[in-house]
C-alpha positions as CSV (number, residue, x, y, z in Angstrom):
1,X,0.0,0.0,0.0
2,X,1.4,3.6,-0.7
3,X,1.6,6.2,1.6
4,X,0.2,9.6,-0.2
5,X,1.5,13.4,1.2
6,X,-0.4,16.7,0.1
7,X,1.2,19.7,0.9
8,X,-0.2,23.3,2.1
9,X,0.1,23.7,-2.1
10,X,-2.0,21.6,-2.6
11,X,0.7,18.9,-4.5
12,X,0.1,15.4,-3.8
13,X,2.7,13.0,-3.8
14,X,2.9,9.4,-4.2
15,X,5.2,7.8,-1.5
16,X,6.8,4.2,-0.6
17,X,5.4,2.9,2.5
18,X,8.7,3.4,4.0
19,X,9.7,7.0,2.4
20,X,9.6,9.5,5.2
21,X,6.6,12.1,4.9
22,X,8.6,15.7,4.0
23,X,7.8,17.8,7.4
24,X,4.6,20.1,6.5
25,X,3.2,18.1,4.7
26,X,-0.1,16.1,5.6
27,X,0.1,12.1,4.8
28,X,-2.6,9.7,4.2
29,X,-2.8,5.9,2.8
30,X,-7.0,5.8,2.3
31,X,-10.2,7.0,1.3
32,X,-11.4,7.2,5.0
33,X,-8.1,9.1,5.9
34,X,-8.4,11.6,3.0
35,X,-12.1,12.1,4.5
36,X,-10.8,13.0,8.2
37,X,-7.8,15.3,6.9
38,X,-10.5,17.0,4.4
39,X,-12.9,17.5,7.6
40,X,-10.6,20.4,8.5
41,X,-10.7,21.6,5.1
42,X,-12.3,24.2,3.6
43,X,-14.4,22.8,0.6
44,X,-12.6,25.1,-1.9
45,X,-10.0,23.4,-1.3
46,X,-11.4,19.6,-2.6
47,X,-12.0,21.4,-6.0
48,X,-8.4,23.4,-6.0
49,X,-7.2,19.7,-5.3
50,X,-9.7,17.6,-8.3
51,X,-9.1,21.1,-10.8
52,X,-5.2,20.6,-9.9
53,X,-5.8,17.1,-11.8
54,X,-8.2,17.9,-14.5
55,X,-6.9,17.5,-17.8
56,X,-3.3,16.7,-17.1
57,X,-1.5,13.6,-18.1
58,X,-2.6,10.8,-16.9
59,X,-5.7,12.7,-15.9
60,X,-6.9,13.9,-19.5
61,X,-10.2,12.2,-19.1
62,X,-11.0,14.8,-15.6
63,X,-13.1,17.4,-16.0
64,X,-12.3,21.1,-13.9
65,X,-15.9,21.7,-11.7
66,X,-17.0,24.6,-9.9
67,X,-18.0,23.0,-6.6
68,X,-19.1,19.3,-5.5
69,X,-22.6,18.6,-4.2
70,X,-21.1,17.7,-1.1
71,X,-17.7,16.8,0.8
72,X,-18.5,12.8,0.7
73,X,-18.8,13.0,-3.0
74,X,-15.5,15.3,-3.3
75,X,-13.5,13.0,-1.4
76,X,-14.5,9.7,-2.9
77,X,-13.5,11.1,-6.4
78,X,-10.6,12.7,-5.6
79,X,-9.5,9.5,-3.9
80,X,-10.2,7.5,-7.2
81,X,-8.0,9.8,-8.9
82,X,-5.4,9.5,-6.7
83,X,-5.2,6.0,-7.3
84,X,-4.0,6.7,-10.4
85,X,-0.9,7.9,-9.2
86,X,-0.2,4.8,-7.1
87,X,-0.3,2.8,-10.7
88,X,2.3,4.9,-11.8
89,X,5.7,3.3,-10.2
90,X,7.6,6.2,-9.7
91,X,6.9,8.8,-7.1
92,X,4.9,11.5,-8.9
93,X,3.3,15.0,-7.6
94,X,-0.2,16.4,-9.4
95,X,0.4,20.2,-8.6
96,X,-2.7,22.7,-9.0
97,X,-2.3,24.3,-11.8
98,X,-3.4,28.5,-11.5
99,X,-7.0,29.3,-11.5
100,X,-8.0,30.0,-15.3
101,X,-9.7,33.5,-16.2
102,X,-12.9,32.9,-17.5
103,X,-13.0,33.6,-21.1
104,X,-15.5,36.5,-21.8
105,X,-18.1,36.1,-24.5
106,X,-17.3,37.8,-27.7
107,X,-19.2,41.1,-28.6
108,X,-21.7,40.5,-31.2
109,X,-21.5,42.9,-34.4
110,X,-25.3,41.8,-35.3
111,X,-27.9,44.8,-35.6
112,X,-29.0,46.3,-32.9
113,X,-32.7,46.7,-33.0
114,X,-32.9,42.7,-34.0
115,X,-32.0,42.5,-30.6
116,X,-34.5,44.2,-28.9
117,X,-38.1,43.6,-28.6
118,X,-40.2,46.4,-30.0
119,X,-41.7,48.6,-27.4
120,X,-39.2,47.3,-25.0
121,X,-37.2,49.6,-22.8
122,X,-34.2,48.9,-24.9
123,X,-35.8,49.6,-28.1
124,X,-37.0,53.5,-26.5
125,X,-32.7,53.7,-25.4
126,X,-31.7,52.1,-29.2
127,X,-33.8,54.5,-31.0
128,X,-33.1,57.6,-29.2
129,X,-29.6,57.3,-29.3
130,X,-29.6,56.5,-33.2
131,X,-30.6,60.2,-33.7
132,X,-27.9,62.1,-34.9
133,X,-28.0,64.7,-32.0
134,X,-27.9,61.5,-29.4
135,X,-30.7,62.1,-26.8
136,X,-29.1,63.6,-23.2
137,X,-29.2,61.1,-20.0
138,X,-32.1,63.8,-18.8
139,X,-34.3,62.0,-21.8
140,X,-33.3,58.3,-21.6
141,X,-34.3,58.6,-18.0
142,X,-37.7,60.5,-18.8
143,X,-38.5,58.1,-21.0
144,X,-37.3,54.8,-19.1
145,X,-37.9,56.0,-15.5
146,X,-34.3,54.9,-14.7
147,X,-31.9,56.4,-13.0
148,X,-28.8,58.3,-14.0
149,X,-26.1,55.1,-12.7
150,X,-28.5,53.1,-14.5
151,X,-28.7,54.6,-17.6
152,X,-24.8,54.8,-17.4
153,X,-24.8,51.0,-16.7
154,X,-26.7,50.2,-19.4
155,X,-25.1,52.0,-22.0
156,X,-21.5,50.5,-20.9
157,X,-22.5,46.9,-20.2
158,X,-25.6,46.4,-22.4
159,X,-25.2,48.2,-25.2
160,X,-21.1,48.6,-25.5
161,X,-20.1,45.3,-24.5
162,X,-22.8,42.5,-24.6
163,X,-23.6,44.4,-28.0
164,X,-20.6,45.6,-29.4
165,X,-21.9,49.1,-30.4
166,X,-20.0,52.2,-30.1
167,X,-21.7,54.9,-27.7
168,X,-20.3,58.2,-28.0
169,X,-20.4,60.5,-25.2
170,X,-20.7,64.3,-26.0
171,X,-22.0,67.4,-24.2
172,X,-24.9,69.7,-26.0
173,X,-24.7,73.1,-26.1
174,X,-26.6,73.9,-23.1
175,X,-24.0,71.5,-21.5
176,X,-25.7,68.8,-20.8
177,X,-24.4,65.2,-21.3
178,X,-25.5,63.2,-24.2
179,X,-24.7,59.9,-26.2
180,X,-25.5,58.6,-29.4
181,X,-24.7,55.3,-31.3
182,X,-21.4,56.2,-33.3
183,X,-22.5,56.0,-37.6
């Protein structure tokens, strides 16, 4: 039977019975001692250890997950893929590799008004703004009942990033702050 050692890493290590367990590091040899050491442990810290193995050689089958439904369930597969590493003779560590950025969805280039329901308040913002003076955060909240931050919000995450148009920003004459969709 072989004697396993995680570190405060996360790294796990398969070990020779005999091997001496590096000081620091926590050591187990089952499934029911993984479950008392991971008792202590934050539940994060099952996934850090399962998305550590995910996808890496001889682990390619793994998928990365968010969270487990519970701690039994985390321990019992992260204990099956651990046995993997006792088929491999040689003593071998599965480090966690760094958290991956989530990718962000591409902005879509598609027509604008296809996008929004007629009548909707996002129709009302569209065709204001597609005038060529714009229409002045005074108007867009008169005729949405919004509020400024919200009309603000809305123009930057709504229309600028989720659907790739261009908003310019301008002031009117009178001074006033106004935007309009870039031609």
């Amino acid at each position: 039977m072989r004697l396993f050692a995680i570190d405060t890493d996360n790294n796990i290590a398969a070990l020779p019975a005999a091997e001496q367990i590096p000081e620091g590091q926590e050591h187990f040899a089952s499934e029911k001692e993984l479950a008392k050491l991971a008792a202590n442990w934050p539940a994060d810290r099952l996934v850090q250890i399962w998305n550590g193995f995910a996808g890496v050689t001889p682990f390619d089958d793994l998928k990365p997950v968010k969270k487990f439904t519970d701690r039994k369930t985390a321990v019992a597969r992260v204990w099956k893929a651990i046995q993997r590493l006792d088929a491999n003779p040689a003593p071998q560590a599965a480090s966690v590799a760094p958290k991956a950025r989530s990718p962000r969805k591409a902005a879509k280039a598609e027509d604008a008004t296809s996008a929004a329901r007629e009548g909707s308040k996002k129709a009302i913002v569209l065709e204001l703004l597609r005038r060529p003076e714009g229409a002045t955060l005074q108007e867009i909240m008169s005729a949405t009942g919004w509020m400024a931050h919200s009309v603000r919000g809305f123009i930057s995450g709504s229309l600028g990033k989720k659907m790739g148009l261009t908003v310019e920003s301008l002031k009117t004459p009178e001074g006033a702050r106004a935007y309009r969709i870039a031609q």
